[in-house]
Structure formats: C-alpha cells, structure tokens
C-alpha positions as CSV (number, residue, x, y, z in Angstrom):
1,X,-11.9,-5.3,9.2
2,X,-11.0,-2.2,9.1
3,X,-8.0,-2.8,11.6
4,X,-6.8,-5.8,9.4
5,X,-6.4,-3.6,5.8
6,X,-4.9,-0.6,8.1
7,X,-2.3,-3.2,9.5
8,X,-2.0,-4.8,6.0
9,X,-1.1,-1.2,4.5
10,X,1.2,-0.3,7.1
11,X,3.8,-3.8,7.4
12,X,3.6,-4.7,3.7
13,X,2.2,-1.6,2.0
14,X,-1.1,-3.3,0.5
15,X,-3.5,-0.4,-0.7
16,X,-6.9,-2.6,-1.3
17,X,-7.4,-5.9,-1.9
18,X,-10.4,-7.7,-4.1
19,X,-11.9,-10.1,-1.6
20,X,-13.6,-10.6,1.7
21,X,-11.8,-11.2,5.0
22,X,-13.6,-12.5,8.1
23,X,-12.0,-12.9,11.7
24,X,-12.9,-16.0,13.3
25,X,-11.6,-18.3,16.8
26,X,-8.2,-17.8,17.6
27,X,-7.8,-14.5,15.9
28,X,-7.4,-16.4,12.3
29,X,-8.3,-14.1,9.4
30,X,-10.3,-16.0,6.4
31,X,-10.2,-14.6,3.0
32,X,-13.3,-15.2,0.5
33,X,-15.0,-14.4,-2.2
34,X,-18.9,-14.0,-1.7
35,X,-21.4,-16.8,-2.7
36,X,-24.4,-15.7,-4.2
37,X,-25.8,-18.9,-2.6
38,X,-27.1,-19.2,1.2
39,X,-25.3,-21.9,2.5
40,X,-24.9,-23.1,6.2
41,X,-20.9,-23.1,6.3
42,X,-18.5,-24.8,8.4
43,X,-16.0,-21.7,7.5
44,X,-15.2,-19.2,5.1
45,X,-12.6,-19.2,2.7
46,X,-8.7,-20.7,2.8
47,X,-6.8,-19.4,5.8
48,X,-4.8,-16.0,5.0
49,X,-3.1,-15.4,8.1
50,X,-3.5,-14.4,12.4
51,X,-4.0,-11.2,14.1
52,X,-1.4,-11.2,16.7
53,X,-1.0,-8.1,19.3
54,X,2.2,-6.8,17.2
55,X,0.2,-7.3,14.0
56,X,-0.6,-9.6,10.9
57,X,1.4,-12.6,10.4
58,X,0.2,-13.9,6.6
59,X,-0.1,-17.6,5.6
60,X,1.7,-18.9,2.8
61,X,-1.8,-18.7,1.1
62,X,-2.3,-15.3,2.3
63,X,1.1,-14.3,0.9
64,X,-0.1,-15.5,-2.6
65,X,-3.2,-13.6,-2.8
66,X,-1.3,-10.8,-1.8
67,X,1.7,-11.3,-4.2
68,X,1.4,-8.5,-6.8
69,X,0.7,-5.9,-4.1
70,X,3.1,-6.5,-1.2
71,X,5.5,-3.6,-1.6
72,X,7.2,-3.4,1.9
73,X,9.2,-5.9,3.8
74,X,9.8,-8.5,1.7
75,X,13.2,-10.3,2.1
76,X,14.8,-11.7,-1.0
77,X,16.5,-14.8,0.0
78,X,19.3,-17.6,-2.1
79,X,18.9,-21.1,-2.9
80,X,20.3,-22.2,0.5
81,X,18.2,-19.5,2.6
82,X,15.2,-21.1,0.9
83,X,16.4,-24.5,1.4
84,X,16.9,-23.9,5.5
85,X,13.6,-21.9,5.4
86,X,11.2,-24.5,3.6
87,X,13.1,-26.8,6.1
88,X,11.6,-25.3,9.5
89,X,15.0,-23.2,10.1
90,X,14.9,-19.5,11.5
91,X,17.2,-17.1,9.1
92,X,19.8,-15.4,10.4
93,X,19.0,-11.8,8.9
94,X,18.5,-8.8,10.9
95,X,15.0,-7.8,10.2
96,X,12.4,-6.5,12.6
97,X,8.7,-7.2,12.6
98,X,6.3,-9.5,9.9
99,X,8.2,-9.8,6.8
100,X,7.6,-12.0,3.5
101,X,10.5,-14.5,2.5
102,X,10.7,-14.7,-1.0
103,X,13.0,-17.0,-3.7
104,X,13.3,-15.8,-7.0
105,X,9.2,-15.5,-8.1
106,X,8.6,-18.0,-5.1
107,X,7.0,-16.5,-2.0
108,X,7.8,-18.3,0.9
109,X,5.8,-17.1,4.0
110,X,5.6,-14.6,6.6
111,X,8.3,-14.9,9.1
112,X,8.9,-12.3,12.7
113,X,12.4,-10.4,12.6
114,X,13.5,-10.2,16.2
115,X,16.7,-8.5,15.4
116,X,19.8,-10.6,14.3
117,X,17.1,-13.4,12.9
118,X,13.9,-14.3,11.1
119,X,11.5,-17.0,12.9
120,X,9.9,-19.7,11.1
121,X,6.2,-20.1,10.7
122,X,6.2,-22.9,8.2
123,X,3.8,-25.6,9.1
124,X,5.6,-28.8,10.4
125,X,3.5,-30.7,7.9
126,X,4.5,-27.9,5.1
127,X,8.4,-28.4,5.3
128,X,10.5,-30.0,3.2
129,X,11.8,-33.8,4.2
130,X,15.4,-34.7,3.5
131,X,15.3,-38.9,2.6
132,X,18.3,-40.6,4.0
133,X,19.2,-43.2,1.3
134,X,21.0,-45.3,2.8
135,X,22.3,-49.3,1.4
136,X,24.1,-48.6,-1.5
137,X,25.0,-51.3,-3.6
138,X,28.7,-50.0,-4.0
139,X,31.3,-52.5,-3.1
C-alpha cells in the first residue's frame, strides 16, 4: 500500500487519507473502513480506482473520497466540457498523465492526458443519455 499512497501523493498531491485500501484481481484498489466484525466477505469496500503501470487512475467514487485533499492536476472544465465528458467524450485539453475533471463543486472522474486530449473513463453505464423526442404534435 505503500506504493499506492506514494503514487497518490505524487499525481494529485494527497498527503494521508483516513481509510483502508486493499489491492485485489485486476489491479483494482478497494477503499474501506475496518469492521470490528469477522465476516467472510465477498470484497472490501466501493471501488476507488486501478493500479496501472503509469500509475493510479481514480474512480469517480475514489475522486469523492479524495475531494478535499486532491491538490494537483485537477482540470476545471465548463458546462459543455462537462456535458461531452459525462457523455463518454475525450476532451480536447492538453494535459499529460491521470488528472481529475471537475465542474464547478462537481468532480467528474479521473481521465489520461496524452497530449492535445483527455481520455474518457466514464463507465458506459455511468454516462449521460440524450432522449430523442421525436412526434410532436405541431401541425
């Protein structure tokens, strides 16, 4: 764990955080609290993010826990920026490595800056659906 908080301290300039993390399959990180019960578990915690090789790419959930200590690479974004993001879009920003997308007090997620753009992690079962209305009853 010790990797994980060094790699958390170094992209988004975290100095401690109040809760457990555990690694588990596929290099997902967990984050907990401790139980004072002994239960047989299925997993820990809500998911806070992946260990990749070029390091930690946070969850949306992970962002949140994180929120009033993330104090490097955070991208402040507008109305349509969000709108594109929450959609599944990559941003065209220049940005390089992990950064945090953030709306007004709304975090957003963890996208990778390669460059002249941002790349999309939002979940395809996370973004935002636009209805087509169609039949109007205009004449």
């Amino acid at each position: 764990m010790d990797e994980i908080l060094r790699l958390l301290k170094e992209q988004f300039g975290v100095e401690r955080i109040d809760f457990n993390l555990k690694l588990m399959g596929k290099n997902r990180i967990y984050a907990y609290r401790s139980c004072f019960e002994e239960l047989e578990e299925y997993h820990s915690g809500v998911y806070f993010g992946k260990l990749e090789r070029d390091g930690i790419r946070l969850s949306i959930e992970g962002c949140y826990l994180l929120k009033d200590q993330i104090k490097k690479n955070v991208i402040e974004v507008d109305y349509d920026e969000m709108i594109k993001w929450l959609s599944g879009e990559d941003l065209k920003r220049k940005a390089k490595g992990y950064v945090v997308l953030k709306w007004k007090d709304y975090l957003l997620g963890c996208g990778k800056g390669v460059g002249d753009r941002i790349i999309n992690y939002v979940p395809k079962e996370r973004r935002l659906r636009r209805l087509n209305i169609s039949g109007s009853n205009s004449e």
